[in-house]
N, C-alpha and C positions, 0 to 999 in steps of 0.2 A: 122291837120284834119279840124278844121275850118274853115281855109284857103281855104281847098278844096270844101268846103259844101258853104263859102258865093259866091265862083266864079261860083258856079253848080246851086243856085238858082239865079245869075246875072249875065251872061258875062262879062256886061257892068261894074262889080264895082272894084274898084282899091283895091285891100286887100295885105297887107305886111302882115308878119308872121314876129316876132324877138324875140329874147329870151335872157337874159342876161348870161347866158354859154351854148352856141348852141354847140349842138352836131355837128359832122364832117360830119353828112348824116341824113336824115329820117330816122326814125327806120322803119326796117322792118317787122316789124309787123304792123306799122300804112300800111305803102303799101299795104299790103296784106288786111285786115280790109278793107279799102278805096274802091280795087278793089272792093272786094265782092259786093260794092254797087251802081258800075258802076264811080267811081273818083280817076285817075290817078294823084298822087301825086307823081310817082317816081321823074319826073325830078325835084321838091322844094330842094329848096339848101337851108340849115339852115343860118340865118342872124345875126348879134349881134342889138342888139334895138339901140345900140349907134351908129348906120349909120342913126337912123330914126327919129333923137331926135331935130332935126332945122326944119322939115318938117312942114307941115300946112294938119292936119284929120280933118275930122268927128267927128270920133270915135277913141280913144284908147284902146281896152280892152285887160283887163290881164285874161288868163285863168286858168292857172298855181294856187297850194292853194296856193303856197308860192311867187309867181308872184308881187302878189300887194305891199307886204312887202319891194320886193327888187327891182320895178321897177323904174330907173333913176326918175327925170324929166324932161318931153319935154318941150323944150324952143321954139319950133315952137307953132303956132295960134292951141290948141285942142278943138275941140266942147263942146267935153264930154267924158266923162271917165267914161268906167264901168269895173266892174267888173263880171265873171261870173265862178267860180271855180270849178276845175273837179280834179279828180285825176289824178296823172302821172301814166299812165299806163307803162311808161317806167322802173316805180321802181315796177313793182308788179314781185311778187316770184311764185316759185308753179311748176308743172309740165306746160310742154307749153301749151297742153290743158287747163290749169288755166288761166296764162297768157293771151293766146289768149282772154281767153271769159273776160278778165278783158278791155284788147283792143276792144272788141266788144261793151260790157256794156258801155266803155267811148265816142268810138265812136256815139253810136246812142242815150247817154245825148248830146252830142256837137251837132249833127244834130236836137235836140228837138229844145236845147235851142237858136240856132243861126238862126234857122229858124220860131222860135216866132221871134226873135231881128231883121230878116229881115221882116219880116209882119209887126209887132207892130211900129220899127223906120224908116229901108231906106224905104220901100214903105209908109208909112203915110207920111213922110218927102218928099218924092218927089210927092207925089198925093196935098200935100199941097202948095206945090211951083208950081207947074203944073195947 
């Protein structure tokens, strides 16, 4: 979902998604969720981090609570490394109307917070270089 949200407020910006036990597919409920707010994520193919770990970012950020704990370290040039923790709405229970509204609830902190992290750092960062 991230993923989705930093390419929707930038075309132009290069964003990986990777996860160190990626699922086989995007949950469908992130899909759906997404839709609702106009961001087609179906075609994201889930990645292992360890394809992305000699590379040269920006930014690294773990989203995931338990993300930070387990994530590799990059041996590629990293800018900065943050952190920004949301639940897995992949592990919530309940009827799927729960569910769902847990997927929404995470959905629209991710779109808060990523869309302060695009104002506050790429745009300051490129108005400042600019």
């Amino acid at each position: 979902m991230a993923q989705g949200f930093l390419q929707s407020f930038d075309h132009l910006l290069t964003v990986r998604s990777a996860g160190t036990n990626p699922a086989g597919a995007v949950h469908p409920l992130a899909v759906k969720t997404m839709l609702e707010v106009g961001i087609d994520i179906s075609q994201n193919v889930p990645a292992l981090v360890d394809d992305f770990l000699d590379n040269e970012w920006d930014y690294v950020i773990t989203v995931c609570d338990n993300a930070r704990e387990s994530c590799p370290l990059f041996t590629g040039k990293v800018k900065h490394r943050l952190h920004m923790g949301f639940e897995d709405p992949a592990q919530a229970h309940g009827t799927s109307d729960q569910v769902e509204a847990v997927f929404r609830k995470v959905r629209d902190q991710i779109k808060e917070e990523f869309f302060n992290f695009y104002k506050e750092k790429v745009l300051k960062s490129a108005m400042d270089c600019g």
